[in-house]
C-alpha positions in Angstrom: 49.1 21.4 10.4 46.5 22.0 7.9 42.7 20.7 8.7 40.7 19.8 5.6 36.5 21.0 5.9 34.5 18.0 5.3 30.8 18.7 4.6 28.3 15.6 5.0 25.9 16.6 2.2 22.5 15.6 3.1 20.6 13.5 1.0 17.0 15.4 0.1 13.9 13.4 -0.7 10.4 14.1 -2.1 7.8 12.4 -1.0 4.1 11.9 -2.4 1.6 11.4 0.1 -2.3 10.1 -0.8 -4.4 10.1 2.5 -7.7 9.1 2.8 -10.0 6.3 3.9 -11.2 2.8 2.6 -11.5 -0.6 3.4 -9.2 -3.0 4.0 -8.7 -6.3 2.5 -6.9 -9.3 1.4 -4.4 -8.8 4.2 -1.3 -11.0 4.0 2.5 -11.9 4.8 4.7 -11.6 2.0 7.6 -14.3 2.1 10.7 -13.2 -0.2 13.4 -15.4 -1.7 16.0 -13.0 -0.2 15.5 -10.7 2.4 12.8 -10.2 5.2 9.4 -11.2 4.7 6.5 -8.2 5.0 3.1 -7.8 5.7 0.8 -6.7 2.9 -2.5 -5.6 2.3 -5.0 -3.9 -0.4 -7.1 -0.7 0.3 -10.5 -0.1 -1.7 -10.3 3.6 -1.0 -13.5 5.3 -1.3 -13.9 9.0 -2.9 -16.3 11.4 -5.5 -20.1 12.0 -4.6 -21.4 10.3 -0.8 -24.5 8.8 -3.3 -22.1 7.6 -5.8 -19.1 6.3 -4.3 -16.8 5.3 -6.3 -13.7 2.7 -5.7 -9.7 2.9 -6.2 -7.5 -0.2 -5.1 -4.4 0.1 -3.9 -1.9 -2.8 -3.4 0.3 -1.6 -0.2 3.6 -2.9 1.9 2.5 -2.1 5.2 5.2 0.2 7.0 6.0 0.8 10.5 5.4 -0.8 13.6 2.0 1.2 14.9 0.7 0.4 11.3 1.5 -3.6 11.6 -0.1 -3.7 15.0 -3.1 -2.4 13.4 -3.6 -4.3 10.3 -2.9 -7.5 12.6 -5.4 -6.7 15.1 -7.8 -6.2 12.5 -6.8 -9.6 10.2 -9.3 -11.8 11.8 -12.0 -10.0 10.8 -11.0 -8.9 7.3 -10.8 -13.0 6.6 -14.1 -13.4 8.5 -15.1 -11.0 5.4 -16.2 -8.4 7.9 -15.9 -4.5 6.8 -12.8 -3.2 8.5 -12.8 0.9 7.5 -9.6 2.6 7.5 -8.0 6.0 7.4 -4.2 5.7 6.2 -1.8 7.7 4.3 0.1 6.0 1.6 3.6 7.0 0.2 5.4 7.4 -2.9 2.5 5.8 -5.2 3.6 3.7 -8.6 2.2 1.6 -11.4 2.4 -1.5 -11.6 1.4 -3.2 -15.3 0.4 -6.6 -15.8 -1.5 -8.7 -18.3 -5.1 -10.3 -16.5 -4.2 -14.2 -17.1 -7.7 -15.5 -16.2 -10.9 -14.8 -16.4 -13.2 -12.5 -18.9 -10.3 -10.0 -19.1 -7.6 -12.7 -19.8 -5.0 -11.2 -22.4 -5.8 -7.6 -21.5 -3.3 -5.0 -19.7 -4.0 -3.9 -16.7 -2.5 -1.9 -14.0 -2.5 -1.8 -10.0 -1.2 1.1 -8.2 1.3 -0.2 -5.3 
């Protein structure tokens, strides 16, 4: 009786990490035609010079369940337009393109990083 080998490949991944810390706003829940709905949030992530701080939004999916009980305990007081300061890491970064369709930028491109 022969006995055939059977290897489970396993499947390899690279991630991209950005860590820092920022502030959190606009935190939501995301309802989806199809499919579970998620809980959502944006980051104003602060870097460069402590006298010149400068700004970069992020659009994220909140992930993981120590992460969700965070951003909820802390929702009340980002709507209360409070300053909630974060640390967080965010994975696998991309771009997002969009036209601004109000406004003083109406009819331009833009981009948001998700």
């Amino acid at each position: 009786m022969a006995h055939a080998n059977q290897s489970q490949e396993a499947t390899t991944y690279f991630n991209l990490h950005t860590v820092g810390i920022g502030y959190l706003n606009r935190v939501r829940e995301v309802q989806v035609r199809r499919g579970q709905p998620f809980m959502a949030c944006d980051i104003a992530a602060l870097h460069g010079a402590a006298d010149a701080v400068e700004y970069t939004r992020f659009d994220c999916k909140v992930a993981g369940g120590e992460a969700e009980r965070l951003i909820r305990l802390y929702m009340d007081a980002v709507k209360a337009e409070k300053k909630v300061l974060l640390s967080f890491r965010i994975s696998d970064l991309w771009i997002d393109p969009f036209l601004y369709e109000k406004g003083d930028k109406q009819g331009q491109p833009g981009a948001s990083l998700k």
